[in-house]
py3Dmol code that shows the C-alpha trace and the ligand (Angstrom):
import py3Dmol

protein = """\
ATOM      1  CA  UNK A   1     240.773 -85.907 -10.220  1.00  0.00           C
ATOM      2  CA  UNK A   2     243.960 -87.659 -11.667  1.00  0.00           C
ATOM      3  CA  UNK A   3     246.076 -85.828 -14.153  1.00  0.00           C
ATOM      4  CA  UNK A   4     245.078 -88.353 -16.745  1.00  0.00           C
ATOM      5  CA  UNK A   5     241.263 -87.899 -16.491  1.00  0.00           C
ATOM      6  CA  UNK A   6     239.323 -87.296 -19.650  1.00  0.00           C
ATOM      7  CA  UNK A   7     237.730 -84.954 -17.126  1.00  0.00           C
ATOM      8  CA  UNK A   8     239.616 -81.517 -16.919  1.00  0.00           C
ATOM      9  CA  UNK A   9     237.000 -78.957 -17.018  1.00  0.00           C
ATOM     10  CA  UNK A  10     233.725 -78.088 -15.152  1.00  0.00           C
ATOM     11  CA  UNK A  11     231.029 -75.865 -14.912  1.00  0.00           C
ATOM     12  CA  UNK A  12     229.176 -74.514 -11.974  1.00  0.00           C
ATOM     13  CA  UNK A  13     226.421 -72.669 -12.932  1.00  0.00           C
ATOM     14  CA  UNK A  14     224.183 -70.673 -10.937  1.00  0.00           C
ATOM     15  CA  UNK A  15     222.019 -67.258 -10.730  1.00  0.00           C
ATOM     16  CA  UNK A  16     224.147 -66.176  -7.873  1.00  0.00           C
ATOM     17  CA  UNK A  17     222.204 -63.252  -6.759  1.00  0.00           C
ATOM     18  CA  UNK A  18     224.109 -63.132  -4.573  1.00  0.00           C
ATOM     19  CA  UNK A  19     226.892 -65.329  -4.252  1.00  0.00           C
ATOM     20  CA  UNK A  20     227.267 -66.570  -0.795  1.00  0.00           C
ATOM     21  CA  UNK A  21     229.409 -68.798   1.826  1.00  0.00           C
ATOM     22  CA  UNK A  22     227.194 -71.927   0.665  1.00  0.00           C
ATOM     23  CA  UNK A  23     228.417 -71.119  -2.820  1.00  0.00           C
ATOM     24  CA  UNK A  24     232.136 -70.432  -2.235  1.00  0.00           C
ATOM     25  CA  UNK A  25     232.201 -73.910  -0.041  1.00  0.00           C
ATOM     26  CA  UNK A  26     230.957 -76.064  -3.409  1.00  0.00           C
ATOM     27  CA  UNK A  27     233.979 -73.386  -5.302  1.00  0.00           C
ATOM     28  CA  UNK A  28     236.243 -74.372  -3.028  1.00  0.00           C
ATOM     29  CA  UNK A  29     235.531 -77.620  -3.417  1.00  0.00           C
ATOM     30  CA  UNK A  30     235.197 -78.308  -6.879  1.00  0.00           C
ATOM     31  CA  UNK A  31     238.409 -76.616  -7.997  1.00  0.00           C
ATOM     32  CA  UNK A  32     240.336 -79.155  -5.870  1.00  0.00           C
ATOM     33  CA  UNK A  33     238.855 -82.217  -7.830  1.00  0.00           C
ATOM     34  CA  UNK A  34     239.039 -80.892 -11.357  1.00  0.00           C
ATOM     35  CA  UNK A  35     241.860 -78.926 -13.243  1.00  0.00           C
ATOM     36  CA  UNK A  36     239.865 -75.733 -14.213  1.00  0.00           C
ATOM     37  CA  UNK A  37     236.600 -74.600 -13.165  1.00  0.00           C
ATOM     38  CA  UNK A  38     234.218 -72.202 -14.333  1.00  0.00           C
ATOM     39  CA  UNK A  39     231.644 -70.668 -12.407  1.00  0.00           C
ATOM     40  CA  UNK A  40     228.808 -69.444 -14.495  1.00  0.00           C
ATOM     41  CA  UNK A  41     226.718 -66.473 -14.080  1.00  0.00           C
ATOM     42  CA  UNK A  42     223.250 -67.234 -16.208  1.00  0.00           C
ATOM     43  CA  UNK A  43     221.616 -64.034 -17.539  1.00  0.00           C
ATOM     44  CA  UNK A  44     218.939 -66.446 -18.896  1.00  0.00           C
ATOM     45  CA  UNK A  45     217.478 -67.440 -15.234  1.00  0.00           C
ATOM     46  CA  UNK A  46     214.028 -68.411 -13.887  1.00  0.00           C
ATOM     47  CA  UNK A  47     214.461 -65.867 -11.159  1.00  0.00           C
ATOM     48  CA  UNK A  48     213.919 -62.352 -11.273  1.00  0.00           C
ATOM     49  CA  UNK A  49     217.210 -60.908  -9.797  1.00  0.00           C
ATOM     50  CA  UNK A  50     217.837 -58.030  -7.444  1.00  0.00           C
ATOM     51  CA  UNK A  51     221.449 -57.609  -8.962  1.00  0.00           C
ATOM     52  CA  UNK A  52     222.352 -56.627 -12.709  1.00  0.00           C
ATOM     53  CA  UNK A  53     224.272 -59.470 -14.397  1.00  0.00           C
ATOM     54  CA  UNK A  54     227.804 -57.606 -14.473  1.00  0.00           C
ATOM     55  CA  UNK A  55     226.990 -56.710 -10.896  1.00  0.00           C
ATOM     56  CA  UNK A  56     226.618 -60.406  -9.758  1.00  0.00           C
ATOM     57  CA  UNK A  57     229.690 -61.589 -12.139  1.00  0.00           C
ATOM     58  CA  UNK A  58     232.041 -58.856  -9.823  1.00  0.00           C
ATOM     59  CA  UNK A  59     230.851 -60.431  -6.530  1.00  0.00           C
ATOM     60  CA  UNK A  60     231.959 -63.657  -8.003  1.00  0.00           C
ATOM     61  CA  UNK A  61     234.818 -62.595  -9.771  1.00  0.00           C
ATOM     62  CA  UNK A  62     235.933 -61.013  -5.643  1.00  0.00           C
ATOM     63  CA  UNK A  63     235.402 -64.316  -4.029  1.00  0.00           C
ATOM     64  CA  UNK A  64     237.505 -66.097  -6.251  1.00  0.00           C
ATOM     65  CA  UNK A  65     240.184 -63.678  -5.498  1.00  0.00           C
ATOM     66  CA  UNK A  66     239.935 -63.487  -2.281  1.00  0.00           C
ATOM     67  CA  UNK A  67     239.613 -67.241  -1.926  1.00  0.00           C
ATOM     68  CA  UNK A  68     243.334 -67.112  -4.191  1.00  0.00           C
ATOM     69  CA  UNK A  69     241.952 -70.120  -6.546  1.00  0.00           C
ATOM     70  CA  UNK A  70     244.272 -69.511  -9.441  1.00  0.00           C
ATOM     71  CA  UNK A  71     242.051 -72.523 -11.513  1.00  0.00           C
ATOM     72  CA  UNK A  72     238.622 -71.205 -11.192  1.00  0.00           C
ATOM     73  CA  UNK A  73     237.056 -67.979 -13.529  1.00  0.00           C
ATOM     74  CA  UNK A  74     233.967 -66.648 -13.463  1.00  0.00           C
ATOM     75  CA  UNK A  75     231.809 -66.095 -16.884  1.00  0.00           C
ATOM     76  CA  UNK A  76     228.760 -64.884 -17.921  1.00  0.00           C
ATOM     77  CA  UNK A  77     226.069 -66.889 -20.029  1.00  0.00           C
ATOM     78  CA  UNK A  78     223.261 -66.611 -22.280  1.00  0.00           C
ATOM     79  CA  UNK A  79     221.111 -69.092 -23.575  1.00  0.00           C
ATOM     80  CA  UNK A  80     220.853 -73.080 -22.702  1.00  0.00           C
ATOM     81  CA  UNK A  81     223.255 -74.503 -20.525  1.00  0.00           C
ATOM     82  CA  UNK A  82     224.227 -77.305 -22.280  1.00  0.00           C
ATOM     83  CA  UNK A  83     225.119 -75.288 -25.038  1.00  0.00           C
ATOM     84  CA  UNK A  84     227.611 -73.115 -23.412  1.00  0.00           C
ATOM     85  CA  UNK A  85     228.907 -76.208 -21.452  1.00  0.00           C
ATOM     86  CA  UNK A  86     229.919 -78.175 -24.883  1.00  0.00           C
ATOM     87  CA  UNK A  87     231.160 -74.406 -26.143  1.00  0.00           C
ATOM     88  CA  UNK A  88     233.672 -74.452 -23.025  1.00  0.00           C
ATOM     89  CA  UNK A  89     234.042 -78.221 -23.603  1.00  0.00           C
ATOM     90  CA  UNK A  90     232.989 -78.309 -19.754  1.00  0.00           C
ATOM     91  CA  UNK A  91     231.703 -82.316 -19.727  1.00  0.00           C
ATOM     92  CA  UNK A  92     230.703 -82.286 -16.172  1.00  0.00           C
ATOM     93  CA  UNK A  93     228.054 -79.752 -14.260  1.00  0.00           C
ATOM     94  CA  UNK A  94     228.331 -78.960 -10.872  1.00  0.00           C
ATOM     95  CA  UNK A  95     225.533 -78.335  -8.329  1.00  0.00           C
ATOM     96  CA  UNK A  96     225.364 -78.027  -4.625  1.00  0.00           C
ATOM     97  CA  UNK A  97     222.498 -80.012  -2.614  1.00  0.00           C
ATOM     98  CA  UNK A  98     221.150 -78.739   0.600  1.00  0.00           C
ATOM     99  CA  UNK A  99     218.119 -80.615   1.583  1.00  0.00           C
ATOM    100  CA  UNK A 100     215.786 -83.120   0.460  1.00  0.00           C
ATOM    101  CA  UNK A 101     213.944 -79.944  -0.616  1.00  0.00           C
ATOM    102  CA  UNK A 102     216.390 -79.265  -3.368  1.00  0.00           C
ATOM    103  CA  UNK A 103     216.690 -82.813  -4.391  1.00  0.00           C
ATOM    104  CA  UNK A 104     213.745 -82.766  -6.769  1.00  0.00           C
ATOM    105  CA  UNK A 105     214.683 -80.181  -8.815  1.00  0.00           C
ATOM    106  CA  UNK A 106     217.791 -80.743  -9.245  1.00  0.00           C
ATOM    107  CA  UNK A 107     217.403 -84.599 -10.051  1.00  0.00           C
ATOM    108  CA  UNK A 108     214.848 -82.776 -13.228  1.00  0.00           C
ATOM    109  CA  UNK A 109     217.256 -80.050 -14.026  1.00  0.00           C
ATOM    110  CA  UNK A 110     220.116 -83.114 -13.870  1.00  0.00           C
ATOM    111  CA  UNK A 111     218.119 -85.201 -16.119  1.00  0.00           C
ATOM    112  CA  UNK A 112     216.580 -82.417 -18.409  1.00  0.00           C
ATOM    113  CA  UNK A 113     220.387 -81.124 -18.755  1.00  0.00           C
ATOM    114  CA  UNK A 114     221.596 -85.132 -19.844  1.00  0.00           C
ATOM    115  CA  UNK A 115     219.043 -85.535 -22.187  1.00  0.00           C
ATOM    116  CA  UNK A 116     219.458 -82.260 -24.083  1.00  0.00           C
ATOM    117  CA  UNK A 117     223.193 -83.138 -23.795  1.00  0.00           C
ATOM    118  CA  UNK A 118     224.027 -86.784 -23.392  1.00  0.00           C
ATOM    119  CA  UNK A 119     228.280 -86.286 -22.959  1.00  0.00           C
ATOM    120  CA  UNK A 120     227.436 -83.803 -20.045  1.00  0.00           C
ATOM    121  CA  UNK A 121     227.321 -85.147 -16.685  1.00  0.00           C
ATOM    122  CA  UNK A 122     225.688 -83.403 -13.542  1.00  0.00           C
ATOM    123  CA  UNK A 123     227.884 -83.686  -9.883  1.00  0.00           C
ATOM    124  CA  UNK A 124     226.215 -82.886  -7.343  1.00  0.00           C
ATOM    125  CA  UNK A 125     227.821 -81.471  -3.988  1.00  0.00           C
ATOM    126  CA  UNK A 126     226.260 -82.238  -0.721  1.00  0.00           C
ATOM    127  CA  UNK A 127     226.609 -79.042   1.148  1.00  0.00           C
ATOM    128  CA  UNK A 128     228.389 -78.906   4.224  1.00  0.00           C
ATOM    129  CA  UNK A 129     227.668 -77.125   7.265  1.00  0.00           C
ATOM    130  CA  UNK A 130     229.430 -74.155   5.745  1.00  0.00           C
ATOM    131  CA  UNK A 131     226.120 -73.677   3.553  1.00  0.00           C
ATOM    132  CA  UNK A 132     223.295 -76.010   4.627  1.00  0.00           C
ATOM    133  CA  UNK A 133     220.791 -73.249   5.318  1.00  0.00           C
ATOM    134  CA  UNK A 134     221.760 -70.440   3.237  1.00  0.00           C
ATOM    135  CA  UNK A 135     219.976 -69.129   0.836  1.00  0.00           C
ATOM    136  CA  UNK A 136     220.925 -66.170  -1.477  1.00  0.00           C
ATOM    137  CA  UNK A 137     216.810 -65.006  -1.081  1.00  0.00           C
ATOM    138  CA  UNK A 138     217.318 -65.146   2.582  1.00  0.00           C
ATOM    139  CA  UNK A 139     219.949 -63.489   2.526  1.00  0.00           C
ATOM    140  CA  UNK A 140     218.201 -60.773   0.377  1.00  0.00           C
ATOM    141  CA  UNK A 141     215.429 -60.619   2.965  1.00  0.00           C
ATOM    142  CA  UNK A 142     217.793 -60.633   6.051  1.00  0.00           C
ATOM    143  CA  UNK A 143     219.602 -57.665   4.162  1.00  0.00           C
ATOM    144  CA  UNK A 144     216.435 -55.657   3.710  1.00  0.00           C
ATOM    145  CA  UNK A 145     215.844 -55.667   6.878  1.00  0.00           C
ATOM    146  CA  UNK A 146     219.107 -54.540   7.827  1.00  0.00           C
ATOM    147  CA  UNK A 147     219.944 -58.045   9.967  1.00  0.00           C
ATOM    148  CA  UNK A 148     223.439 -59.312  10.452  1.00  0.00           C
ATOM    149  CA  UNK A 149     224.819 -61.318   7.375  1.00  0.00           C
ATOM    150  CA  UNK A 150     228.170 -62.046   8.283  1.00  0.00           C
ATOM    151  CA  UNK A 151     228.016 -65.917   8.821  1.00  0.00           C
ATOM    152  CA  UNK A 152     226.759 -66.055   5.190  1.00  0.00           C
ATOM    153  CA  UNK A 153     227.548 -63.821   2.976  1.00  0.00           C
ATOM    154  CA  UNK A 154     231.515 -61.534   2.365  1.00  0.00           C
ATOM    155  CA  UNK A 155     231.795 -57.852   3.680  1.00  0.00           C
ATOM    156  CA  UNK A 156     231.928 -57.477  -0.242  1.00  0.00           C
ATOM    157  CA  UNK A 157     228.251 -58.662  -0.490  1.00  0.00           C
ATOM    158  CA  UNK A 158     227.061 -57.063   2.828  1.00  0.00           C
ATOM    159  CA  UNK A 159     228.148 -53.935   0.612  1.00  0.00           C
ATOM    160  CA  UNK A 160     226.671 -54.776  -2.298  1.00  0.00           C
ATOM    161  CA  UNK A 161     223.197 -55.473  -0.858  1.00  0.00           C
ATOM    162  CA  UNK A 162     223.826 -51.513   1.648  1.00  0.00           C
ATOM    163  CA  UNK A 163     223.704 -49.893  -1.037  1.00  0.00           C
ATOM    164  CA  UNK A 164     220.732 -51.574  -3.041  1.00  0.00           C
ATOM    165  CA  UNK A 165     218.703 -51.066  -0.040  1.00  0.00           C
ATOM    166  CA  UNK A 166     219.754 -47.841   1.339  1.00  0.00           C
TER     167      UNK A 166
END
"""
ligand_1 = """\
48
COA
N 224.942 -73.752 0.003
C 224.059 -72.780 0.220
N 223.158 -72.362 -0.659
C 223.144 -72.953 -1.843
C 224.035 -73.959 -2.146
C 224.963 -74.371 -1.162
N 225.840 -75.316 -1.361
N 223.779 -74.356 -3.386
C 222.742 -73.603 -3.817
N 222.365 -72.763 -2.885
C 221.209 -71.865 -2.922
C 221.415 -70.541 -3.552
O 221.709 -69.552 -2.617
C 220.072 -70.297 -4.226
O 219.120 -69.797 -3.321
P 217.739 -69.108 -3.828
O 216.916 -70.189 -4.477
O 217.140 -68.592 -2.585
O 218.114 -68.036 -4.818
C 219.636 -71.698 -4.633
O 220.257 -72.552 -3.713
C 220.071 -72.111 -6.004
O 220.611 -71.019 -6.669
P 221.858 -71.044 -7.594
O 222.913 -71.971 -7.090
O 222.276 -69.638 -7.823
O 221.318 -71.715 -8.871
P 219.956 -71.563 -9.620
O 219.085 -72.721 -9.223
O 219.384 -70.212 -9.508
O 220.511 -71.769 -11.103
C 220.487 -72.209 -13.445
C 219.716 -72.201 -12.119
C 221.074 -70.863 -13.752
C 221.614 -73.236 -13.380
C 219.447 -72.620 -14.518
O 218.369 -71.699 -14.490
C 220.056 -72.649 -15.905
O 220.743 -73.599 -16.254
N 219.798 -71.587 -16.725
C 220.272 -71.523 -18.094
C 219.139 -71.842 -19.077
C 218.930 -73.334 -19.162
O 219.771 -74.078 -19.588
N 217.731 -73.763 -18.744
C 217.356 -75.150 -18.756
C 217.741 -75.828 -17.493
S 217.184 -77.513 -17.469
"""
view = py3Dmol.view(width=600, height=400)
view.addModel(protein, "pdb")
view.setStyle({"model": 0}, {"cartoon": {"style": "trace"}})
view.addModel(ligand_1, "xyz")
view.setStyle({"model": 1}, {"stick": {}})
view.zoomTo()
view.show()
């Protein structure tokens, strides 16, 4: 994004329970196109989470650090989306897209999002092969099992999820 962009800030918001490589890839990503970037955990979710909100917000907060991004932060929100977005004065929402599976709902949340808000704009990354199949509930289910998450998820997270399910 040039210097002189309107565009400075964006959001990526997510559930993040937990955060994972697919994640970090779209992080990684988006900071390098826009000059701050927050990546927002949503208390108000449709899922029903295995991790506490303050829990997922440190697994975030640890990826950033360890993936040194000195422009991204991670925050916690309440409420609608939008809202918080024009709050942060965050014009532009980032999402990642896997498959044609997650096309669907994220063209409604997209639209749903632009007509609540009409100034913010939805981006949506095309994951890589970093994070095409990962999924933070597989990666729940692999780590209930006790199966090897290391292609997906940080030793941070591996952590996390030992001692949810030990
Ligand atoms: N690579 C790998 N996996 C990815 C990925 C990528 N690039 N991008 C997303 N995913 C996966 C995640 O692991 C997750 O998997 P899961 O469904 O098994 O949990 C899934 O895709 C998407 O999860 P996440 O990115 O955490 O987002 P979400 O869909 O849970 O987030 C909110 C939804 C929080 C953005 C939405 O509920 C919201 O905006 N809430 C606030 C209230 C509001 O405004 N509601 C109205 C919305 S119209």
């Amino acid at each position: 994004m040039k210097k002189d962009s309107p565009i400075k800030k964006a959001i990526y918001p997510g559930t993040f329970d937990p955060i994972t490589f697919g994640h970090c890839d779209i992080i990684a990503r988006a900071s390098r196109l826009f000059e701050e970037l927050l990546v927002a955990i949503a208390i108000d979710t449709n899922k029903s989470t295995l991790f506490s909100v303050e829990k997922r917000a440190e697994l975030v907060e640890a990826e950033i650090k360890s993936m040194k991004l000195s422009n991204v932060r991670a925050v916690v929100f309440k409420g609608l989306l939008v809202d918080f977005a024009s709050f942060q004065r965050c014009s532009v929402i980032i999402r990642g897209l896997r498959a044609v599976s997650d096309f669907e709902q994220e063209f409604q949340m997209a639209y749903m999002n632009h007509k609540m808000s009409s100034d913010i704009e939805t981006v949506m990354f095309p994951a890589t092969d970093k994070g095409h199949f990962i999924s933070s509930t597989f990666v729940k289910a692999i780590g209930k099992l006790n199966g090897d998450l290391t292609e997906f998820v940080s030793t941070n997270v591996i952590k996390a999820l030992k001692e949810v399910y030990e």
